[in-house]
C-alpha positions in Angstrom: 78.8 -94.7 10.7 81.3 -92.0 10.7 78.2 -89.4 11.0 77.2 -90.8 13.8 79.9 -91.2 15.8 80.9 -87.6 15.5 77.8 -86.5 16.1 77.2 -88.9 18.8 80.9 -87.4 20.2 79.5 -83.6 19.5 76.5 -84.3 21.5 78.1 -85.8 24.4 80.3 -82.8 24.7 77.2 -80.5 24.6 75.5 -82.7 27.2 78.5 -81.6 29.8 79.0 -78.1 29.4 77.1 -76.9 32.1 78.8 -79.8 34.5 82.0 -78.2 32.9 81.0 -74.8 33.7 79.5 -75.3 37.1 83.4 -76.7 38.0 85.4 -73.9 36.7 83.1 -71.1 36.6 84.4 -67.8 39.2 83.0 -68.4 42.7 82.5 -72.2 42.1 84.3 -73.6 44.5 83.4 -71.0 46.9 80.0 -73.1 47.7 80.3 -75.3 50.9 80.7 -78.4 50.5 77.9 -81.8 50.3 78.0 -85.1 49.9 78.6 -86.1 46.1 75.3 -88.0 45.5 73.5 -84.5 46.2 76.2 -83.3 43.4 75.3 -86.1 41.2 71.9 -85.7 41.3 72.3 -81.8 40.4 74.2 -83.2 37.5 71.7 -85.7 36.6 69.5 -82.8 36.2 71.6 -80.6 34.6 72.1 -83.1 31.9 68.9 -84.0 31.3 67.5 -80.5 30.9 70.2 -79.8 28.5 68.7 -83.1 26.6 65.2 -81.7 26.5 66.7 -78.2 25.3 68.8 -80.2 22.6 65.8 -81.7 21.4 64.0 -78.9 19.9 67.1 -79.0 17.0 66.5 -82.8 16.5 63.1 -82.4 15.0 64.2 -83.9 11.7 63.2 -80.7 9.8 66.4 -78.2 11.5 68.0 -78.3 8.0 71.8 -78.2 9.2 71.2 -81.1 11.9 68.9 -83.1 8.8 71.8 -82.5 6.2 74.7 -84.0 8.2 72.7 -86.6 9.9 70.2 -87.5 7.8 66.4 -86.5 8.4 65.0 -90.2 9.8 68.7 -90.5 11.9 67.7 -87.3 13.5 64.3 -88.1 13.7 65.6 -91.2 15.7 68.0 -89.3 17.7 64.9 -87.3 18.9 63.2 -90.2 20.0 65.9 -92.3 21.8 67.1 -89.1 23.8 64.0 -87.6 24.6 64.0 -90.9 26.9 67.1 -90.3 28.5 66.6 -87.0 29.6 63.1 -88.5 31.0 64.8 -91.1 33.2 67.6 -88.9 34.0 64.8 -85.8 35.2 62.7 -88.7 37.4 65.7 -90.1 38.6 68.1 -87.2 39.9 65.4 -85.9 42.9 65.5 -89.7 44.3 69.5 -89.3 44.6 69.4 -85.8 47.1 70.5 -87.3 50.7 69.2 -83.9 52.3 65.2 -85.8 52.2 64.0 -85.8 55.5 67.3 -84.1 57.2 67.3 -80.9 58.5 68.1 -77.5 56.3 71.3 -76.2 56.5 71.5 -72.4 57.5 74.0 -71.7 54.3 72.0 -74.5 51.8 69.5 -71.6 50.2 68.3 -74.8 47.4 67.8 -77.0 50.2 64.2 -75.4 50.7 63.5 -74.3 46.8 64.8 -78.3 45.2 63.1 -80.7 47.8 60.0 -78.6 48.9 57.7 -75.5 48.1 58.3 -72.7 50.9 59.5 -69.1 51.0 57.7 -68.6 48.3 59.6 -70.6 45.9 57.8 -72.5 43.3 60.7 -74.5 42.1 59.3 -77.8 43.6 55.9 -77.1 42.0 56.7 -76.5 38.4 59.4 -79.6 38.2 56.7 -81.7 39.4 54.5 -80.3 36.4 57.7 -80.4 33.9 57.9 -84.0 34.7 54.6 -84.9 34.3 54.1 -82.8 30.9 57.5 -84.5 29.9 56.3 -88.1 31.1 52.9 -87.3 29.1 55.0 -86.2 26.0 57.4 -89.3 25.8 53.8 -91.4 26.2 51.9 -89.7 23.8 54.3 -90.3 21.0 54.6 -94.0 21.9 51.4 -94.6 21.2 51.1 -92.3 18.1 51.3 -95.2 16.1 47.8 -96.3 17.1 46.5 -92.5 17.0 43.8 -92.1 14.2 44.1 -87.9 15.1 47.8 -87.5 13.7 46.8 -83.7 13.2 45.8 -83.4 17.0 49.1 -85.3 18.2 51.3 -83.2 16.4 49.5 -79.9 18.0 49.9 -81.2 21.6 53.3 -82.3 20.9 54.4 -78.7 20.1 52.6 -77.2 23.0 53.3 -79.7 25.4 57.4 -79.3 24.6 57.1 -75.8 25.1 55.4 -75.6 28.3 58.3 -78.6 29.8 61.3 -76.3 28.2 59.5 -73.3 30.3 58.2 -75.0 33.7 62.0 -76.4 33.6 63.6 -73.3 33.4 61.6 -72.1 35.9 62.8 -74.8 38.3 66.4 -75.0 37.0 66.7 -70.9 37.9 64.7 -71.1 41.2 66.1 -74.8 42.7 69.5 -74.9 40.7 72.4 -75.0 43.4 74.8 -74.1 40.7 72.4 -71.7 38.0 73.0 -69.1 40.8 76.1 -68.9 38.9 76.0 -65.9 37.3 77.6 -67.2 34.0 75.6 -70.5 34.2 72.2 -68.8 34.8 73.1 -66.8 30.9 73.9 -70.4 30.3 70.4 -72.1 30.7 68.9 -69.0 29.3 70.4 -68.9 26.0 70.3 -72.1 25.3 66.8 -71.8 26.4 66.3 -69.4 23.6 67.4 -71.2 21.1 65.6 -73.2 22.0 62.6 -71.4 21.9 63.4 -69.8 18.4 63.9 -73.2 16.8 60.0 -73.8 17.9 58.7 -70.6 16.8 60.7 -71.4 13.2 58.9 -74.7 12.9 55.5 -73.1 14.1 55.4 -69.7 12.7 58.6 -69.2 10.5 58.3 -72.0 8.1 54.1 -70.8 7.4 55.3 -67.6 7.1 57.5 -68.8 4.6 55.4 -70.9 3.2 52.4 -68.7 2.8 55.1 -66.1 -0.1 55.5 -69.7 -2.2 52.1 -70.9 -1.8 50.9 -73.9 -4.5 47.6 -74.8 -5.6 46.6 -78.0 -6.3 45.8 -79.2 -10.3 44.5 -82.6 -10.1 44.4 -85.6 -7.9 44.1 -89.1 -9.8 43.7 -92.4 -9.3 47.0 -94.5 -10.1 45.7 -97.9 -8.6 43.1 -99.0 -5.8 43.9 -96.3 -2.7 46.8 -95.1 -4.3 46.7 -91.5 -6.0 48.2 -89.2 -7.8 48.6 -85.5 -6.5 50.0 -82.4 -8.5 50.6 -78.9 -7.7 52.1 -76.2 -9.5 53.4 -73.0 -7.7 50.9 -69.7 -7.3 53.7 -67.6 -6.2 57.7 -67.1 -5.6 60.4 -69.6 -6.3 59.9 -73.2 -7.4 61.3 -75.6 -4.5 64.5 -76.8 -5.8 64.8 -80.7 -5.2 66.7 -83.8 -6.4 64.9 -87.0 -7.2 64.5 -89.4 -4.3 63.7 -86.5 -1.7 60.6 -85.8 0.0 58.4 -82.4 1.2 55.8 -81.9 4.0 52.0 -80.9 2.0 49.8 -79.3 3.8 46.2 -78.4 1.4 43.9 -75.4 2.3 45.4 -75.0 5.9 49.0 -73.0 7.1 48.7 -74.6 10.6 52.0 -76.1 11.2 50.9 -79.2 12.5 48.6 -80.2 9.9 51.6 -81.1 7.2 52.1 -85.0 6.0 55.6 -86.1 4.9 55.6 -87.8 1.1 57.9 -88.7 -1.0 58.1 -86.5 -4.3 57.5 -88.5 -7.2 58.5 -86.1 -10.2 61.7 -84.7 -11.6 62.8 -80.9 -11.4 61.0 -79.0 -13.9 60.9 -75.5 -15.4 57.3 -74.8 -14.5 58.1 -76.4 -10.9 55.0 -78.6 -10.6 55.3 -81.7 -8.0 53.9 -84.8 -7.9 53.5 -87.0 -4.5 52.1 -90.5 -4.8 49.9 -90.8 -2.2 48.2 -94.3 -0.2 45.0 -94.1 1.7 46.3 -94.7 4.7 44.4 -92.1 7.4 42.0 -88.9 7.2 44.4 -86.5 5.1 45.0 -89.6 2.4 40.7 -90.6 2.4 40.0 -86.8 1.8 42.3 -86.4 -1.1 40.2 -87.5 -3.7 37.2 -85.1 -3.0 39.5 -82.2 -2.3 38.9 -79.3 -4.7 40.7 -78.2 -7.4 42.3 -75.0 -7.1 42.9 -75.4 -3.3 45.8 -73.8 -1.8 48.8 -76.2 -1.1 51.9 -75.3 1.2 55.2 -77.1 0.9 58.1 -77.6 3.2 61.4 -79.0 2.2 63.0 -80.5 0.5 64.8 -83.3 2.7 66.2 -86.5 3.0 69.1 -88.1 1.1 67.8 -90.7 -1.0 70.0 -90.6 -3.9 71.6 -93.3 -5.7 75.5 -92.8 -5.5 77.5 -92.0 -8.0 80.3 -94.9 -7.8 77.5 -98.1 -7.2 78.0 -99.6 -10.7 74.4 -101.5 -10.3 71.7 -101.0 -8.3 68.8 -103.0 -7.0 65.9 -101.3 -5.6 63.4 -102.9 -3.1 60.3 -101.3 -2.8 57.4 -102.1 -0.8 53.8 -100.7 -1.8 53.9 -96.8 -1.3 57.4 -97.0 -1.2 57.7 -97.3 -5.2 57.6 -92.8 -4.9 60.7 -92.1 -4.3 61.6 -95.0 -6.6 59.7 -93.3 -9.4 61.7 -90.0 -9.1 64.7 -91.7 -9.5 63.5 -93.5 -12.4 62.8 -90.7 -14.1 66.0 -88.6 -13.0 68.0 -91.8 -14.5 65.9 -91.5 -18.0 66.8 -87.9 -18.4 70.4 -88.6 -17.3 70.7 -91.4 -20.0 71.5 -93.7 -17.2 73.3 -97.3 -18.4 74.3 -99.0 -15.4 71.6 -101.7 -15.0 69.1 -101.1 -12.6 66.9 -103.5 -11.4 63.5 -102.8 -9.3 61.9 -105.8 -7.4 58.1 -104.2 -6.6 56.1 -106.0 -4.3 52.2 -105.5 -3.5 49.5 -107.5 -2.0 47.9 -107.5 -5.3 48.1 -106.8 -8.8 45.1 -103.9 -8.2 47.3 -101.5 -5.8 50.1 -101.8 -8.0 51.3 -98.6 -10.1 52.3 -98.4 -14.1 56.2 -97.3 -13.9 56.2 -97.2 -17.5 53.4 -94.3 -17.6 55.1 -92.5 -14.5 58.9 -92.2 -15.6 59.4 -94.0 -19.0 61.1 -96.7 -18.1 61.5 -98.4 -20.5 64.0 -96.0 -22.3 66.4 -97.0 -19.8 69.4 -99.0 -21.1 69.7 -101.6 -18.7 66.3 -101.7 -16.7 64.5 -105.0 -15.1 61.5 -105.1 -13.6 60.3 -107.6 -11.2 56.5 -107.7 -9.7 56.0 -109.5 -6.9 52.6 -110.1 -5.1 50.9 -112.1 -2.4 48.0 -112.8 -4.1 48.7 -113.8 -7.8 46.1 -113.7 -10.5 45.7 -116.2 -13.1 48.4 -116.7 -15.4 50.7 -114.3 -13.0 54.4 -114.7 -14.8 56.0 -112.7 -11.9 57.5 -113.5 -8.3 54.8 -114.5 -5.9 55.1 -114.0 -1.8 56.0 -110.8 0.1 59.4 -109.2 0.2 60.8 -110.9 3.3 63.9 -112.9 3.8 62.0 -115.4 2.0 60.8 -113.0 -1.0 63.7 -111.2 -1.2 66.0 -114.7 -0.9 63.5 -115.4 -4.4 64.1 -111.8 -5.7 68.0 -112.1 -5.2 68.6 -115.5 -6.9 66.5 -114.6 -10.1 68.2 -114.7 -13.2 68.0 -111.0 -13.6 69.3 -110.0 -10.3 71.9 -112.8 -9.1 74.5 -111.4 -11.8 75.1 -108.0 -9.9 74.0 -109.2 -6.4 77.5 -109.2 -5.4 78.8 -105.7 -6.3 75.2 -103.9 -6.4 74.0 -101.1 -4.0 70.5 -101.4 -2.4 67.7 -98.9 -2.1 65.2 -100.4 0.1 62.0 -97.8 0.5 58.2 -99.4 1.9 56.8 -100.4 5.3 59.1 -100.0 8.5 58.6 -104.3 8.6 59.5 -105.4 4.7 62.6 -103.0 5.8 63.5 -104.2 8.3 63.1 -107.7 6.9 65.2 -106.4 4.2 68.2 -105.1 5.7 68.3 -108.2 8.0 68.6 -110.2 5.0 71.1 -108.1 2.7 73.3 -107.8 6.0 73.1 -111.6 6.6 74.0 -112.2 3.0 77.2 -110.2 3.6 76.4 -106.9 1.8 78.4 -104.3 3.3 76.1 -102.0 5.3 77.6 -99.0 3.8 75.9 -100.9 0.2 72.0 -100.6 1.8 70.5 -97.4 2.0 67.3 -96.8 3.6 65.3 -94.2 5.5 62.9 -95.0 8.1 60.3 -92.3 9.0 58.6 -93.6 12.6 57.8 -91.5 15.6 58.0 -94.6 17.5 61.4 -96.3 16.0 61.3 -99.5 16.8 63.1 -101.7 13.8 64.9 -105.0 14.6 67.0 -105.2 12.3 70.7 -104.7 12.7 71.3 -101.8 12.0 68.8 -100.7 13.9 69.5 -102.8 16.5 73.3 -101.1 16.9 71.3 -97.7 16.7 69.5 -98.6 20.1 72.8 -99.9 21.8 74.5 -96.7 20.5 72.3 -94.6 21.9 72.0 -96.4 25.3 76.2 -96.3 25.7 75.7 -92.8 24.5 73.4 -92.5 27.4 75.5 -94.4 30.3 78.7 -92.5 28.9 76.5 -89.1 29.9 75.8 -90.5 33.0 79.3 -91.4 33.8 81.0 -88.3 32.8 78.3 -86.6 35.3 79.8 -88.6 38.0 83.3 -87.5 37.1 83.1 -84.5 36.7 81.4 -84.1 40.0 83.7 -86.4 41.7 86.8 -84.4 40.6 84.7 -81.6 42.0 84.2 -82.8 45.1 87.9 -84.0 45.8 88.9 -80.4 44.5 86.9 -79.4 46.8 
């Protein structure tokens, strides 16, 4: 929480430095004066361009931005802002009182904000900005019932470079206050940044990528759809990792849009193969099994921050079908370290076919205090383990078994499967009393939409985020205009 709030706090400031400078800056308050909703739209639109600039470092993958916040917080962040800036671009236009009243002689972004003439695009390429911006936001809502993920994540990229470039166009042409000298360099460096954060994601990182290229040794079946993938390095250093992170694989292809986010399921190792346990789930996943041997595999990472903490003296880990990876890694990580705090997994599946040996993937059994508990949905004859699904329900069943209820009080929870058994989860845990600080997830959706608490108190942060940017813009332009 503490993360947030300072970065929530850093963020706002950002958001405001060009209102700032647009007060204080030489020659500011040399402009003739207009009424203040003309100013608060300005600053509407100063804000929100600074959000869609801000956004190219909350990808998920800018490594400082991932490390402090966490890579599915910032993942988040980029979502739930990408929609302010939207509503604060369509609404500031609407605010100008100068529609339909005569130009001033001395009011030069009368003609270049509210209409094309002169020779001034401005007009024209805000109207495209908005629309490519409007067609972004929309595309990404309904990624979740894309089949072409590949195709998505090319438009994406293209489509968020050509709104950072038709806005700056606008901004510099139609910006009362980027004729400022020092607010034009302003908007253009941060413009630039902007633009080199994109070219690292899309030209950088395969560069990078192509010097410590893998190949792929084997893929194998671990249960029905689920699979097995390993690849050892061809060239350069082996990616350094700890166990519960995960990597972006791309196989046979460096196009930056064509990498898929999975959890690595193997321990550091001198020879720095990786494993990924994978789930047929769309067309990379279907084509892994007759991919070739041999093929060239490119990874990126590692991120994330799944690691169990050093001070939980138990821990219970809730994972829902695919979501025993990361757990595996850990698992093995805790049989090298000669873990003994007790550790207890509940592992629920549909059915007993899609479900995963642990003891063949980390060993374990060596462990000196290890439980665990299967749970499924569909229970064969003679099943001995939890039946259901791992919602309140299933995990109320997991919780109170004779294994678990001992440490329930003082453990710390790892819950890792489908955005829904999460949620489900952290409702529960949370409702139960578990301190929030004791339930560690990480939810990786391009469309974040969890009801759970906690991710219920993301959404109102990030709307009070968003009305606090809106009421510093009237402030500060307020102050302005009384100064004035």
């Amino acid at each position: 929480m503490k993360r947030l709030l300072i970065f929530a706090l850093c963020y706002l400031m950002l958001l405001c430095v060009p209102l700032l400078m647009s007060w204080v800056l030489p020659n500011s308050q040399d402009l003739p004066p207009r009424p203040l909703r003309d100013d608060l739209a300005s600053g509407l639109a100063m804000v929100g361009f600074t959000a869609v600039l801000l956004e190219f470092f909350l990808l998920g993958r800018f490594r400082p931005i991932s490390r402090a916040l966490g890579s599915d917080l910032a993942m988040q962040a980029h979502q739930l802002l990408a929609r302010t800036a939207l509503v604060f671009l369509v609404l500031h236009p609407f605010l100008y009182s100068l529609w339909g009243s005569a130009q001033k002689p001395w009011d030069d972004s009368y003609a270049q904000a509210l209409r094309i003439s002169g020779g001034s695009w401005g007009l024209f390429t805000a109207l495209l900005a908005l629309a490519l911006l409007m067609s972004l936001v929309a595309m990404a809502l309904g990624q979740a019932r894309s089949r072409d993920y590949d195709r998505w994540r090319l438009w994406h990229g293209l489509l968020a470079l050509g709104v950072l470039g038709l806005g700056l166009h606008h901004t510099l042409e139609s910006g009362r206050y980027a004729q400022l000298p020092w607010l034009r360099w302003y908007w253009w460096a941060l413009a630039m940044l902007a633009v080199a954060s994109w070219l690292g994601v899309y030209l950088w990182r395969p560069w990078w990528q192509s010097r410590r290229a893998y190949h792929l040794n084997r893929v194998s079946a671990l249960a029905q759809k689920i699979w097995e993938v390993e690849i050892s390095p061809l060239a350069g250093k082996p990616l350094k990792f700890v166990a519960g992170q995960f990597a972006w694989l791309k196989l046979g292809s460096l196009a930056p849009y064509q990498d898929h986010p999975f959890s690595i399921s193997s321990v550091p190792e001198p020879s720095g193969q990786l494993r990924f346990i994978v789930k047929e789930a769309g067309d990379f996943t279907r084509a892994l099994p007759n991919t070739a041997s041999n093929t060239v595999a490119y990874v990126d990472g590692p991120y994330g921050n799944f690691a169990i903490p050093a001070s939980a003296p138990a821990i219970v880990m809730l994972a829902g079908g695919i979501g025993i990876a990361p757990f595996i890694s850990l698992l093995s990580a805790s049989v090298q370290q000669g873990e003994r705090r007790p550790i207890r997994l509940v592992y629920a599946e549909h059915d007993v076919s899609q479900m995963v040996s642990l003891q063949a993937l980390c060993a374990c059994g060596q462990l000196a205090d290890f439980q665990l508990l299967p749970m499924v949905e569909s229970p064969p004859e003679g099943w001995t383990g939890l039946v259901g699904r791992l919602d309140a329900t299933g995990l109320a069943l997991a919780l109170s078994h004779e294994a678990v209820a001992p440490l329930a009080a003082q453990a710390h929870y790892m819950v890792c499967g489908p955005g829904a058994m999460m949620d489900a989860a952290e409702a529960c845990l949370l409702a139960r009393g578990v301190a929030a600080d004791r339930v560690q997830s990480e939810h990786f959706q391009y469309n974040f939409s969890g009801r759970s608490p906690r991710a219920l108190a993301l959404r109102r942060g990030w709307l009070g985020l968003s009305l606090a940017a809106g009421l510093l813009s009237l402030l500060v332009l307020a102050l302005r205009s009384l100064r004035a």
